[in-house]
C-alpha positions, -999 to 999 in steps of 0.1 A, spaced: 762 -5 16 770 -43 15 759 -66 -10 764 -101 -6 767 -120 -41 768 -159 -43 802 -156 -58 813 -149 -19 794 -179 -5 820 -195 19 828 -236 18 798 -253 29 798 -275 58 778 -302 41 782 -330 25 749 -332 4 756 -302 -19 717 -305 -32 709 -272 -18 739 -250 -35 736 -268 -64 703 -254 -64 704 -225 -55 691 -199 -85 724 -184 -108 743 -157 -88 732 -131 -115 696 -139 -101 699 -131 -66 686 -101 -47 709 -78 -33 720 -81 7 723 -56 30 744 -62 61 753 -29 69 726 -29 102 746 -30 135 742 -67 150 741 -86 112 777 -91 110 774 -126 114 806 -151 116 815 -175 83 809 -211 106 774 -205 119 745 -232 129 715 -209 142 709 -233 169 743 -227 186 730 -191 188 693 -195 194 691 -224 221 733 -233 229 737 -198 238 711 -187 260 725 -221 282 757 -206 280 746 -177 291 730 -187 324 693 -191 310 689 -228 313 659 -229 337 640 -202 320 610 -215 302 615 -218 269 586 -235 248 548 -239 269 520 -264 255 489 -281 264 501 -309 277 540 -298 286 561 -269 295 600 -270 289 629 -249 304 657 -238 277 674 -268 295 649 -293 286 645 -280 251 682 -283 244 686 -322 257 650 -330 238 668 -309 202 703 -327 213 685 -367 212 664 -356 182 697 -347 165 710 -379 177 682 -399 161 684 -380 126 722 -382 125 731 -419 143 699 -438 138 687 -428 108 723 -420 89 715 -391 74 739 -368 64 744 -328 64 727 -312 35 701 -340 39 665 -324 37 640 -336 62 603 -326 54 582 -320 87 546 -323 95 531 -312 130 508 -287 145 524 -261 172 534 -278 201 568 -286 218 576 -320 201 568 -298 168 594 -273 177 620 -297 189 618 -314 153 625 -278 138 657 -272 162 671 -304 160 675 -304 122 689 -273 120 714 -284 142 724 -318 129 731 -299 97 704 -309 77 674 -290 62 643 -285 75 618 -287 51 581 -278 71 550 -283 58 513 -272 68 493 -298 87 464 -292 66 484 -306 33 471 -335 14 495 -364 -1 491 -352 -39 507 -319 -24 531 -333 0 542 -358 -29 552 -325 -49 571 -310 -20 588 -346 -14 600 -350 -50 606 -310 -54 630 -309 -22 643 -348 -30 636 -350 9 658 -377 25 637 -386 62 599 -372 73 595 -363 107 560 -363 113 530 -361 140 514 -394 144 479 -374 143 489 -368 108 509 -399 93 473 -406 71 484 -383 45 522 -389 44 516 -424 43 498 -419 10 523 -392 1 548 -423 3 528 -447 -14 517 -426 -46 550 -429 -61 550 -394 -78 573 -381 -46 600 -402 -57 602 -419 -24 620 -412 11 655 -427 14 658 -427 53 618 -436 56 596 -416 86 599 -413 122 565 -403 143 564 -382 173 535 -377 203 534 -414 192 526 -430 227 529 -469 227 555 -467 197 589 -486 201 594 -468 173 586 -433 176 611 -399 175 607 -400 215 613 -435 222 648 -434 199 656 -403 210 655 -421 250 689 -436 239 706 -406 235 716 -389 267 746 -374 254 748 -338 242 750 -330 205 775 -312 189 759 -286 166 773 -300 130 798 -272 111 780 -254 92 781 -222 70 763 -191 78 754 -197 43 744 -232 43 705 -235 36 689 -250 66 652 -240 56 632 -250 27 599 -231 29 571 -238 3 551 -209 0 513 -211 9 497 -214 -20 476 -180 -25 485 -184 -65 474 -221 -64 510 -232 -72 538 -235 -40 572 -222 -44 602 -238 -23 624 -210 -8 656 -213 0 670 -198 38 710 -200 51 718 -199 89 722 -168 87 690 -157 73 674 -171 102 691 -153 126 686 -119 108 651 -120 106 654 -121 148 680 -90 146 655 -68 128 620 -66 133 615 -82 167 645 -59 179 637 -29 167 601 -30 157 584 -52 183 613 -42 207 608 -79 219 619 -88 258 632 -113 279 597 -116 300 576 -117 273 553 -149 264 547 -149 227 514 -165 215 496 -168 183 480 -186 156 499 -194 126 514 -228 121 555 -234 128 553 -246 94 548 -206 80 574 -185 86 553 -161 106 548 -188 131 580 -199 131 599 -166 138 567 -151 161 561 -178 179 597 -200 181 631 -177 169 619 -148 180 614 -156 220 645 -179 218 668 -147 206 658 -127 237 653 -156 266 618 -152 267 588 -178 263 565 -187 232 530 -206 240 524 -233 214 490 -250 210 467 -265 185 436 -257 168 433 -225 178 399 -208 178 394 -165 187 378 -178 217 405 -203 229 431 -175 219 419 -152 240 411 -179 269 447 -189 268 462 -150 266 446 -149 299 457 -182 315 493 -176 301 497 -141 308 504 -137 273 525 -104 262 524 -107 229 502 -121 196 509 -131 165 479 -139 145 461 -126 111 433 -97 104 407 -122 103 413 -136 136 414 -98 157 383 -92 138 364 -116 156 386 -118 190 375 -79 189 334 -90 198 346 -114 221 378 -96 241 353 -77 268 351 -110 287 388 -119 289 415 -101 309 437 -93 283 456 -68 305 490 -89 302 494 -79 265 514 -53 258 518 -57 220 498 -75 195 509 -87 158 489 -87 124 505 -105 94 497 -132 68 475 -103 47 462 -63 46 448 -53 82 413 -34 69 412 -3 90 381 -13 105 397 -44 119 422 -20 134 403 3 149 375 -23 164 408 -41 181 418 -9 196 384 0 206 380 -32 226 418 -36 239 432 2 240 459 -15 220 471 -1 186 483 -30 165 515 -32 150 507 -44 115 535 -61 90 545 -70 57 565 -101 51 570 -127 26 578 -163 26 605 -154 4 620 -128 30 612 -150 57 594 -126 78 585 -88 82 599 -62 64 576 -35 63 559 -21 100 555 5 128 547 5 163 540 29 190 539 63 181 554 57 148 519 39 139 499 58 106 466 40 110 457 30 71 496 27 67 513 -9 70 544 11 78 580 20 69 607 2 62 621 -24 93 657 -15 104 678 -35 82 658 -30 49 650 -8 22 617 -6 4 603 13 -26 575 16 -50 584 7 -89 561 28 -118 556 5 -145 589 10 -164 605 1 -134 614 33 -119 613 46 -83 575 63 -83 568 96 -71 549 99 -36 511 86 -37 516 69 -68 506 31 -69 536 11 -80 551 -25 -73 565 -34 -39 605 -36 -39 621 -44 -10 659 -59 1 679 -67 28 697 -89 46 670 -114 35 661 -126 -2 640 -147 -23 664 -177 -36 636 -199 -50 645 -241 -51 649 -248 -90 619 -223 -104 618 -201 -137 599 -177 -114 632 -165 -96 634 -143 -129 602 -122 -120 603 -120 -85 643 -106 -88 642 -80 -106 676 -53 -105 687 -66 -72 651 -60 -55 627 -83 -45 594 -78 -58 566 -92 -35 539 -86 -61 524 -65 -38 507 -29 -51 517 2 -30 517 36 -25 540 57 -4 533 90 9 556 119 14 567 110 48 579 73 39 550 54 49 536 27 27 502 20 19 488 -13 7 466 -9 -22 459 -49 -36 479 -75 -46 496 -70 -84 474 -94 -96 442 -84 -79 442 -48 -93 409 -41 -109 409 -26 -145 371 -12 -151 362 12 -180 401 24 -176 394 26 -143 422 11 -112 405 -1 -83 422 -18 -60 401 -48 -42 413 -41 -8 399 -6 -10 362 -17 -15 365 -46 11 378 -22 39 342 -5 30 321 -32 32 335 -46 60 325 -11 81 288 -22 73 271 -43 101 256 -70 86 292 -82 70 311 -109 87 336 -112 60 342 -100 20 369 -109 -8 364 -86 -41 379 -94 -74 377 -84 -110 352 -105 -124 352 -106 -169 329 -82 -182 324 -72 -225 311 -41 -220 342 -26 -192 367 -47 -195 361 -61 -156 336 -52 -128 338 -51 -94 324 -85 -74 321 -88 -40 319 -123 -20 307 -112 12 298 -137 46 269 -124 63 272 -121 100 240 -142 120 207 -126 118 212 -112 83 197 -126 52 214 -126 17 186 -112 -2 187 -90 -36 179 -58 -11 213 -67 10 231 -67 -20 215 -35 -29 219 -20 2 258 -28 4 263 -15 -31 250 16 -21 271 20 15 303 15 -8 290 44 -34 283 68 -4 320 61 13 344 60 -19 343 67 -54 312 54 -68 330 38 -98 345 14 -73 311 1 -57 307 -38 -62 281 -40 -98 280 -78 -85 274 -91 -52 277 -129 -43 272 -145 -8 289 -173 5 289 -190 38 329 -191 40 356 -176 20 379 -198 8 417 -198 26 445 -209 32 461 -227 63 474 -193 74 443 -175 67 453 -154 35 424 -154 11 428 -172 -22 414 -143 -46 424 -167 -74 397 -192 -63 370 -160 -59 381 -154 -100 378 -190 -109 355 -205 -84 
């Protein structure tokens, strides 16, 4: 079985060595398996040249490539628009390779363009979530020492202050706008200069070209660190032998190209097989399923919460075009999977991934699908569940998630490489349980186990109960601080319409959790909320549950 240490990294292709010299120790990395057919990747690699370059040379140029609201480009198109970009970032603005370029833009073509074109001038891409305010885009700036922003011109408000706050540290190369009309100025109207095509720059298959901040479910973002050929990988595994992705498929989906679910669901992954992916903004359940059905959309990419409420809505859309639909970003309750099913006849493929992996790890379709199960392993990586001395735990035993393969969590400069490596596995602070058969079972985050009266209860457990009674639209449960046990049980539950938040609703769902599961796990407090607080991507921040 390979393992790649950093002592093997090849001679980088850069000239900016910020992101080696960054890079955690070598005694700190995860190991790498490579041993997969197809992830025998060459030393001189820039993803692009693979992902776009290729699929011209291989006769796909007039395919489409990248669909939005307002435009619709051929692989052709979308290789001149990434070739004038790069000709913008490299000639006009003078950066250089190694140079990190922090991005801000909701899904659409000019979005994705941004993305290809600095991965193939040899500089990193550094994305960022359009819902980001300047305090926190001023502590990815200075964080990533970013050189040039590429930016959305719907979006410059909070770069602008970003810039002017100070606390970033500045921008050397300054920013560049884009779907900026009007604007001598703009990405576009440079990039009208350059006709000619770009060479992809020399890179390493172990350069970084992705710096990905994690979203923020602990309150405090992490930059992780991803090489050419990390990028490629994640399109060899799971969309290959998971999703069993296709050349006629349209991808569609929610999550921004900024996360790296949207990013490989919705961008890497159609590119690696010569098929489509449908970006578009704002995003609602109804628009999603409207636009399934005006696309022909095959496949979706979007989070629990979102096929929860497409599941009411789907009987007056012809969905008939999709074949397979996607749930990542959190846990998929079981009732959200079977109401999906239900209303589609489709069983969801459900999926573990991390920021830190880059995408999913963890999964199973067709028949290989264990409703209650996320899944087994993904072709390409290993998983297991660690007892608390750090041992491989016996079958239905909740443990720690450990997980490696050909992709790794290499964190930007952060103490917390230390707990999230741990003996060459990468713990996701995810709590498991496999069974006998290999499949793995999501119990509750680490760090949102319950302790009561000595009791384990996992959160996710008690939601996937409430969430089977009628009157709940949406629930988070914590540990809430309690003298007397240690913790309770508290459930935050959004009523659907029509239902009132009265002391005999909270009674009555206390009661429906005691008659389905254990009744030491029922909720001893119930709070109602209009909306649960989340992030861009839709995970729920527990944290701000425990400390509202």
């Amino acid at each position: 079985m390979a393992k790649l240490n950093a002592a093997e990294l090849t001679p980088s292709g850069y000239t900016d060595g910020f992101a080696r010299a960054h890079l955690p120790p070598t005694d700190q990395w995860p190991a790498f398996l490579f041993d997969l057919p197809g992830l025998d990747y060459p030393e001189r690699l820039n993803c692009v040249t693979e992902l776009l370059d290729g699929a011209i040379a291989r006769g796909e140029g007039e395919r489409i490539a990248v669909i939005g609201e307002h435009e619709t480009l051929t692989y052709a198109q979308l290789q001149a628009r990434v070739d004038s970009f790069a000709h913008v970032l490299r000639d006009d603005l003078g950066l250089a390779t190694g140079n990190r370029v922090l991005l801000r833009g909701a899904n659409n073509p000019a979005m994705a363009a941004a993305v290809l074109a600095v991965f193939k001038a040899g500089c990193i891409a550094v994305p960022t979530m359009p819902l980001l305010r300047a305090r926190e885009l001023a502590t990815i700036i200075g964080k990533a020492k970013v050189d040039a922003v590429l930016c959305a011109a719907a979006l410059r408000e909070e770069i602008d202050a970003a810039l002017e706050t100070g606390d970033s540290g500045g921008v050397a190369h300054g920013a560049l706008f884009f779907n900026d009309p009007g604007n001598a100025r703009s990405l576009e109207a440079l990039a009208a200069r350059h006709q000619a095509p770009f060479a992809a720059a020399d890179s390493a298959a172990d350069d970084v070209c992705l710096i990905s901040f994690t979203s923020g479910t602990t309150g405090i973002p992490k930059g992780t660190m991803h090489f050419h050929r990390d990028v490629l990988a994640i399109c060899d595994c799971f969309p290959r032998h998971t999703l069993g992705a296709r050349r006629d498929d349209i991808f569609i989906g929610t999550p921004p190209l900024a996360f790296t679910f949207g990013l490989g669901g919705l961008l890497l992954f159609p590119l690696r097989v010569g098929a489509a992916g449908v970006l578009l903004e704002k995003l609602t359940p109804d628009t999603l399923l409207a636009n399934i059905e005006k696309y022909r959309a095959t496949v979706c990419f979007t989070a629990p919460t979102f096929y929860r409420q497409m599941a009411a809505l789907a009987a007056a859309y012809d969905l008939s075009s999709l074949r397979e639909t996607v749930s990542a970003g959190e846990a998929l309750p079981l009732p959200t999977r079977e109401a999906w099913q239900a209303a589609t006849g489709l069983a969801m493929i459900d999926g573990i991934g991390a920021t830190e992996l880059l995408h999913i790890f963890i999964s199973a379709a067709g028949a290989d699908i264990r409703p209650g199960a996320t899944g087994k392993p993904v072709p390409g990586y290993q998983a297991c569940v660690l007892d608390a001395s750090g041992k491989p735990a016996a079958p239905g035993q909740v443990g720690r998630l450990a997980v490696k393969g050909p992709t790794g969590c290499r964190y930007l400069a952060d103490e917390r490489q230390l707990a999230y490596v741990v003996d060459g596995w990468n713990l996701t602070g995810d709590a498991y349980e496999m069974d006998a058969d290999g499949y793995f079972y999501y119990r509750s985050r680490t760090d949102d186990m319950i302790i009561s009266a000595g009791y384990n209860i996992a959160g996710a457990e008690v939601e996937d109960v409430l969430l089977r009674h009628p009157a709940v639209a949406e629930c988070g449960v914590v540990g809430c601080p309690d003298q007397e046990r240690g913790q309770v049980v508290e459930a935050h539950v959004v009523l659907k319409p029509g239902f009132e938040a009265t002391p005999e609703m909270a009674l009555a769902l206390q009661n429906f959790v005691k008659a389905d599961i254990a009744p030491y796990k029922y909720p001893r407090s119930v709070k109602f909320a209009d909306k649960l607080p989340r992030t861009e991507t839709g995970k729920l921040q527990r944290f701000k549950l425990r400390h509202p």
